[in-house]
C-alpha positions as CSV (number, residue, x, y, z in Angstrom):
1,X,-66.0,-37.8,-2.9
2,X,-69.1,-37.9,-4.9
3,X,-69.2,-38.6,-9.1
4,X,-69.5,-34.9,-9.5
5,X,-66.4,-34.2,-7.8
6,X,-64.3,-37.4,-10.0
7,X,-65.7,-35.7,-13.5
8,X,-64.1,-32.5,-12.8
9,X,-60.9,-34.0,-12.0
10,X,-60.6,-36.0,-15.3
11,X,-58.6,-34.7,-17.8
12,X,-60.1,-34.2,-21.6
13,X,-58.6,-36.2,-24.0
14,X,-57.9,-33.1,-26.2
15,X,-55.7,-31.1,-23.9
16,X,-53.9,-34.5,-23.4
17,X,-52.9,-34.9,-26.9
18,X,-51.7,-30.8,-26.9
19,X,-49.1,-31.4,-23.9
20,X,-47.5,-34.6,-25.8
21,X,-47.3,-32.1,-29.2
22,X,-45.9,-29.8,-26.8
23,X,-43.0,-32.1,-25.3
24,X,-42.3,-33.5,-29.2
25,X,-41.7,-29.5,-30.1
26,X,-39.5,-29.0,-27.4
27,X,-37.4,-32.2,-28.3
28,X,-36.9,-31.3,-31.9
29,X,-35.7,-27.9,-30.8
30,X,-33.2,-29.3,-28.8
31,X,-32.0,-31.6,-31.3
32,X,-31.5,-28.8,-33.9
33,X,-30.0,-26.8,-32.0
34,X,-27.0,-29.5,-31.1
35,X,-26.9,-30.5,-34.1
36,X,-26.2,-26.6,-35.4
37,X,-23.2,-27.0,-32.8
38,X,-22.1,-30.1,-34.2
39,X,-21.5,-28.6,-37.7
40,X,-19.9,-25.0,-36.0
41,X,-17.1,-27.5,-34.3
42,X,-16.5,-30.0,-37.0
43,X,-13.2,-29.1,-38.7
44,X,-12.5,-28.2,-42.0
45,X,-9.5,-27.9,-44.7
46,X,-10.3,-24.2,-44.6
47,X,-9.1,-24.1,-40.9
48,X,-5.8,-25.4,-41.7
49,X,-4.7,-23.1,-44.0
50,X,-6.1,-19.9,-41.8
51,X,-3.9,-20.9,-39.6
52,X,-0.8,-21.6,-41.7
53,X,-1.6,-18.2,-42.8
54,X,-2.3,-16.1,-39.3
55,X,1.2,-18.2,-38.2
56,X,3.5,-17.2,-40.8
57,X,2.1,-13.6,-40.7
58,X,3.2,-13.6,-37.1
59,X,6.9,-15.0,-38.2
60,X,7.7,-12.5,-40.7
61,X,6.5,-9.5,-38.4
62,X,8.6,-10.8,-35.8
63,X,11.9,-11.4,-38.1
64,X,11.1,-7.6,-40.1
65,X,10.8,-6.4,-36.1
66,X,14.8,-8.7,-35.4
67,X,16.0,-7.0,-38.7
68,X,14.3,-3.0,-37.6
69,X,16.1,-3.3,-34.8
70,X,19.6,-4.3,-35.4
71,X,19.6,-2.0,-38.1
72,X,19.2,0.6,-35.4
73,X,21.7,-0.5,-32.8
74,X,24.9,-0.9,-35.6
75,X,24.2,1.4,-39.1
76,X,26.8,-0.8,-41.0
77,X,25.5,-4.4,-40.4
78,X,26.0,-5.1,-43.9
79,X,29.7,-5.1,-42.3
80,X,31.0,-8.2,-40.9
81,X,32.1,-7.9,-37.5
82,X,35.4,-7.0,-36.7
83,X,37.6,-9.6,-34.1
84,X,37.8,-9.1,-30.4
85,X,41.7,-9.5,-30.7
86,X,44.5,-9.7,-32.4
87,X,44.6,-13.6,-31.6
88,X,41.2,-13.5,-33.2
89,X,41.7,-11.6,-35.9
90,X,45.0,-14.0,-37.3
91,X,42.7,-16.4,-37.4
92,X,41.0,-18.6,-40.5
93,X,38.3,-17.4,-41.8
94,X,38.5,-13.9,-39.3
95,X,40.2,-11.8,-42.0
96,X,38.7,-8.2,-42.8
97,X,36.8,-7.6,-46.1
98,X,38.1,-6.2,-48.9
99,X,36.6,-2.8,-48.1
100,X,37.4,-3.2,-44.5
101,X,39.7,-1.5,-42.5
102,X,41.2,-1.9,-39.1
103,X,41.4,1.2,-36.8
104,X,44.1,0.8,-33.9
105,X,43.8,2.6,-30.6
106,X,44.6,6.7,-30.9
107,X,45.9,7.0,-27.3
108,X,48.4,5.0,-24.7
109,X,48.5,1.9,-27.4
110,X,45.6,0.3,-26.2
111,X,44.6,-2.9,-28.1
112,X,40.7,-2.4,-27.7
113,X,38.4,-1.3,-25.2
114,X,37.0,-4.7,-24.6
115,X,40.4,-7.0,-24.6
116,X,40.6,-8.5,-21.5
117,X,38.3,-6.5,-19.7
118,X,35.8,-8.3,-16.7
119,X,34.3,-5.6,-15.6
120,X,32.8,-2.2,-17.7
121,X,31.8,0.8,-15.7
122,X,30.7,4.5,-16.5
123,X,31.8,7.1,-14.2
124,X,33.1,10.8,-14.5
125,X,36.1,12.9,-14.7
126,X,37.2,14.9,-12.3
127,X,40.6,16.7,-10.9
128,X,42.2,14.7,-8.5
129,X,42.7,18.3,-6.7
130,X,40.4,21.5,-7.0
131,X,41.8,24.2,-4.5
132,X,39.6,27.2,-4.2
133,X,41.4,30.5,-3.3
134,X,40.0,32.5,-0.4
135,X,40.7,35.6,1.4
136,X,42.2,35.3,5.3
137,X,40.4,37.8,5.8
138,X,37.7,40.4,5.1
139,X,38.3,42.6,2.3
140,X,37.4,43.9,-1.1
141,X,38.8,42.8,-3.8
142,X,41.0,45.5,-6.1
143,X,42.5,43.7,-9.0
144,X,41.8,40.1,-10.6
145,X,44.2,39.0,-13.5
146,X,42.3,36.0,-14.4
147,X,39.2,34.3,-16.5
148,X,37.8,31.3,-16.4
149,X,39.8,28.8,-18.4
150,X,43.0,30.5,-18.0
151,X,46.2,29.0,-17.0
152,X,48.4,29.7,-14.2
153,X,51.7,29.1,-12.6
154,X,52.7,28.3,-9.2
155,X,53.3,31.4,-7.1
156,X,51.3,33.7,-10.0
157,X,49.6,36.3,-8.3
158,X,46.0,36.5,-9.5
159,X,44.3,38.5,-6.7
160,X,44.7,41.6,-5.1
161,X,42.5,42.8,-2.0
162,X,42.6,46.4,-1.2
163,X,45.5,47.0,1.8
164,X,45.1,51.0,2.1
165,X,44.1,50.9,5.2
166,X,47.1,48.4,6.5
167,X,49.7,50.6,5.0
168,X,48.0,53.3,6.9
169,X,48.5,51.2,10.1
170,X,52.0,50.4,8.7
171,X,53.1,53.7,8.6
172,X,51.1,54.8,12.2
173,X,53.7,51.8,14.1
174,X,56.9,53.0,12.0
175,X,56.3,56.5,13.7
176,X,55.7,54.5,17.0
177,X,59.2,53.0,16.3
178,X,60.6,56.4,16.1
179,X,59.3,57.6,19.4
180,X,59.9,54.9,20.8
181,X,63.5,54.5,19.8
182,X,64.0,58.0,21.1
183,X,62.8,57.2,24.3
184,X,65.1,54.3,24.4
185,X,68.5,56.4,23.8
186,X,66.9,59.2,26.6
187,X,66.7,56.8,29.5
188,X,70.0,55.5,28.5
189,X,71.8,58.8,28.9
190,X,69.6,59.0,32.6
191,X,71.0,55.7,33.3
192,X,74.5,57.1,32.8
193,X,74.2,60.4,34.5
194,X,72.7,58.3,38.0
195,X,75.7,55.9,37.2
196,X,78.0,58.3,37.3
197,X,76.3,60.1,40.4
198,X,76.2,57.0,42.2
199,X,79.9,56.4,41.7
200,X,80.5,59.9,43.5
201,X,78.3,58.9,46.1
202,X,75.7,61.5,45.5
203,X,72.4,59.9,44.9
204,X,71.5,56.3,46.3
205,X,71.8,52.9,44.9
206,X,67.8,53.4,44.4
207,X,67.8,56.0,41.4
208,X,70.4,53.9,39.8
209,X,68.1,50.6,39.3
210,X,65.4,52.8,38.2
211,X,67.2,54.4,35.7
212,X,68.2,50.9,34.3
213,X,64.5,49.8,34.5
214,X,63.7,52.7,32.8
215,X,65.7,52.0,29.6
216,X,65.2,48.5,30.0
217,X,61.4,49.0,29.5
218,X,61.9,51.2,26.5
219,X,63.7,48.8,25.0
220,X,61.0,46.5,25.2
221,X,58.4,48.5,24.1
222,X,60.8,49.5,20.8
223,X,60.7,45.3,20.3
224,X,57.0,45.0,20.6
225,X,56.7,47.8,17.5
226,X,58.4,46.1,15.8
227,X,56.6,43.0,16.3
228,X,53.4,44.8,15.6
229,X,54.7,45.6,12.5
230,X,55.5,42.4,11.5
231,X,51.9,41.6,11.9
232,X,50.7,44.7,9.3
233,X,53.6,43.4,6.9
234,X,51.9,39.8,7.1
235,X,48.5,41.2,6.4
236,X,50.0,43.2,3.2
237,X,51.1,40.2,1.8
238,X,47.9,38.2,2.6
239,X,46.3,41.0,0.3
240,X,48.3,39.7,-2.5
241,X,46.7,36.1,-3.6
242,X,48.4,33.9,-5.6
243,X,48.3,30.5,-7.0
244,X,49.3,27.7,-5.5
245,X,49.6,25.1,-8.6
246,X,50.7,24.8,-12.4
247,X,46.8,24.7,-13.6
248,X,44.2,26.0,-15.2
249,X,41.2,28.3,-13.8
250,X,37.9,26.4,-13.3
251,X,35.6,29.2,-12.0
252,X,35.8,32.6,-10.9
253,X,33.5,33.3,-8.1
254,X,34.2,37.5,-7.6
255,X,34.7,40.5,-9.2
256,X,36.9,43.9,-8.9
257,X,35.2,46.2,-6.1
258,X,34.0,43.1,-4.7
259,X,33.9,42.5,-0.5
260,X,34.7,38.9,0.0
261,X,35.4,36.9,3.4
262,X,37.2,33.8,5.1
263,X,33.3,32.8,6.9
264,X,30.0,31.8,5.0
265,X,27.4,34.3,6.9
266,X,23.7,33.0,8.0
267,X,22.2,33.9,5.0
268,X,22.7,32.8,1.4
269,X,23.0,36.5,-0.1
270,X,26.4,36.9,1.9
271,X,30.1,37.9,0.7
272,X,31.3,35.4,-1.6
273,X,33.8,33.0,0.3
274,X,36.2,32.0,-2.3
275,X,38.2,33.8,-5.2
276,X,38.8,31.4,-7.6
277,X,38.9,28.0,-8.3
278,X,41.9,25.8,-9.7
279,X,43.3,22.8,-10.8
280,X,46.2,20.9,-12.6
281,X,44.6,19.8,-15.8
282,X,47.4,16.7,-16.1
283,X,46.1,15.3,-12.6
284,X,42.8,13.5,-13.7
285,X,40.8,10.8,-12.3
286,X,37.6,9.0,-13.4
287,X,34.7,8.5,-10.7
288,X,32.9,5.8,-10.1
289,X,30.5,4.5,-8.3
290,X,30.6,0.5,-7.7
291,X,27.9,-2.0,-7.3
292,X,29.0,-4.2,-4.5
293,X,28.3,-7.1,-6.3
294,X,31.0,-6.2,-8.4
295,X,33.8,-5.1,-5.7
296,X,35.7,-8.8,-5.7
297,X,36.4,-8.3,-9.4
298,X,38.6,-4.1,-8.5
299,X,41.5,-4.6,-6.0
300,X,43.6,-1.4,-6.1
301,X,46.5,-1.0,-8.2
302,X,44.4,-2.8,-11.1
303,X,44.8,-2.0,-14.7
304,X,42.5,-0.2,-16.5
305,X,41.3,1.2,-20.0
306,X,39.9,4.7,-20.2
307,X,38.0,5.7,-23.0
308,X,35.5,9.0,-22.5
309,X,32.1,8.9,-23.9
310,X,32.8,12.3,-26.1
311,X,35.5,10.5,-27.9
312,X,34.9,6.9,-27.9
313,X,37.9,5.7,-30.0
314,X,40.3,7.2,-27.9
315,X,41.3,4.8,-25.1
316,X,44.2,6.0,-22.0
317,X,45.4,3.9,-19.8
318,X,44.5,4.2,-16.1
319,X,45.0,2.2,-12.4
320,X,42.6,2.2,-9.8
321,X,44.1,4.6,-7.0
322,X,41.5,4.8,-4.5
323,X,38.7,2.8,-3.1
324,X,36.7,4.4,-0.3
325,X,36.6,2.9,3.3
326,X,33.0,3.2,3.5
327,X,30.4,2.4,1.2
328,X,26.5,4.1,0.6
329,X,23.7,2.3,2.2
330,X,20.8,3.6,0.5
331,X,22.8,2.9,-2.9
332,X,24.3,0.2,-2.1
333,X,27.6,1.6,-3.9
334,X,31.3,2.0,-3.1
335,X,33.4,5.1,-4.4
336,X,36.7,4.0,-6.8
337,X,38.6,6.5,-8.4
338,X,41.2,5.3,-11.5
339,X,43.9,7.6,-12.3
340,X,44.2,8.5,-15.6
341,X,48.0,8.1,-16.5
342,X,48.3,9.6,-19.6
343,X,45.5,12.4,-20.3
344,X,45.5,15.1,-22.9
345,X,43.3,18.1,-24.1
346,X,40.5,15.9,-25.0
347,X,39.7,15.1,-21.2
348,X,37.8,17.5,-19.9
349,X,37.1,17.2,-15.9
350,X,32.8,16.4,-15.1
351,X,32.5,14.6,-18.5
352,X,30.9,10.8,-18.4
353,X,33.7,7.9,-18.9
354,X,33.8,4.0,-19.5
355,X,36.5,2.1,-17.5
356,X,37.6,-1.3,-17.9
357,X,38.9,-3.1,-15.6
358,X,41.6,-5.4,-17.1
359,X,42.1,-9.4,-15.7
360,X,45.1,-9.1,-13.5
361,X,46.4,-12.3,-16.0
């Protein structure tokens, strides 16, 4: 490499000395700029009493939130809260306020909905037994007697279907009779005549049997009118309907000039299939559906407490009557119906109830 070739490789002293300026530039930047972090972390006394401040903002919204909200669930908080029991209630420092006062159980004599209950359930009322009345057969109805919410006795007859045209068959087999009956006392005089000519010897042993045969047969046919009338007569009284139970009318499903009959057709615009709908209003139970993690604590013949939802301080007293052989998959639920034992006007049947079940101690 010649001396030429050296020179232009040498630096200049000057642009030496502006790259060290350079490096001492970036250094102080660096420091300032920790240093500004420094100071932004270092604490202060201010910090402690933002803090203090944001914390007990937090506690009071929370306790005004507690307060809101218990207000909401029970209006008379300013109350103190009554005992669970009598046991409770007899003891120290349990005794009502001045202003307080003590309502017992309306119904059955109850002490409490919640007194020894282990297990609360909702369910709904319903009529142990709802019959609907329908027709035997086709026919239009003539005459109803009945609304909805009326009551009714056993044997009361609430439905008439129009019969004209059995009483016109009626009276067509009672002039069958007659004929028929005529015909019956004719081949008995034959039968005596050929008895009395066969005695004499002067017709054979032949006309004789037929002659019996003969009034034999019209006899028979005199029995099978009469039989046919039977059948009318039952139709007749199949026109009249009438109620089976001591109840009360749930629905009414038809009207006067109305057809109705015993079979649904394919179509849902058909005749109606029922007449009327009834039920004993003293036969009541409460239906529930069970949780099967709850089925150990309901064995049947358990005691309950019955108190419906549209007059919560009335409480009846009930037994669990049925429990189904066969639970729901897909709700994981088994039917139990309680009995009400003692129901009154204020029970009314597809209204929402709470049952508890009562420790069998």
């Amino acid at each position: 490499m010649n001396p030429d070739q050296l020179a232009q490789l040498k630096i200049d002293p000057s642009q030496r000395r502006r790259s060290s300026l350079t490096v001492w530039l970036l250094f102080l930047l660096v420091a300032l700029i920790t240093g500004i972090a420094f100071w932004r972390a270092a604490p202060r006394s201010s910090d402690n009493i933002r803090i203090a401040v944001t914390a007990r903002d937090a506690t009071v919204a929370r306790a005004d939130k507690e307060l809101a909200e218990r207000k909401t669930a029970t209006p008379d908080s300013s109350k103190p809260p009554m005992p669970s029991s009598d046991k409770d209630r007899n003891k120290p420092g349990n005794s009502p306020a001045p202003n307080q006062t003590t309502t017992p159980s309306s119904v059955g004599g109850v002490g409490g909905r919640g007194a020894g209950s282990i297990l609360t359930v909702s369910g709904y009322i319903v009529n142990r037994e709802r019959i609907e009345l329908s027709p035997r057969f086709m026919g239009i109805v003539k005459w109803i007697g009945v609304r909805k919410g009326d009551s009714v006795t056993n044997g009361q007859v609430v439905v008439l279907l129009d019969d004209a045209e059995y009483r016109a068959r009626l009276g067509e087999i009672d002039g069958q009779i007659g004929v028929a009956n005529i015909a019956v006392e004719k081949a008995q005089l034959d039968f005596k005549r050929v008895q009395e000519l066969v005695a004499q010897k002067v017709e054979m042993q032949k006309m004789l049997d037929d002659a019996r045969l003969q009034a034999a047969s019209a006899e028979a046919q005199v029995r099978q009118l009469i039989s046919s009338r039977k059948v009318v007569e039952t139709w007749l009284d199949w026109c009249v309907i009438k109620s089976p139970v001591n109840g009360v009318v749930l629905e009414r499903m038809v009207d006067p000039s109305e057809l109705v009959t015993p079979q649904a057709f394919g179509s849902g615009r058909g005749p109606s299939t029922s007449l009327l709908a009834v039920a004993d209003p003293k036969d009541l139970q409460v239906e529930i559906d069970l949780n099967e993690s709850d089925l150990a604590k309901v064995a049947p013949g358990q005691r309950c407490n019955v108190s419906p939802e549209a007059f919560p301080d009335k409480t009846y007293h009930g037994i669990v009557a049925e429990i189904a052989p066969e639970a729901s998959r897909q709700k994981g639920t088994l039917q139990i119906k309680v009995q009400i034992l003692n129901p009154d006007r204020f029970l009314t049947p597809e209204l929402s109830a709470k049952v508890d079940f009562l420790s069998p101690r």
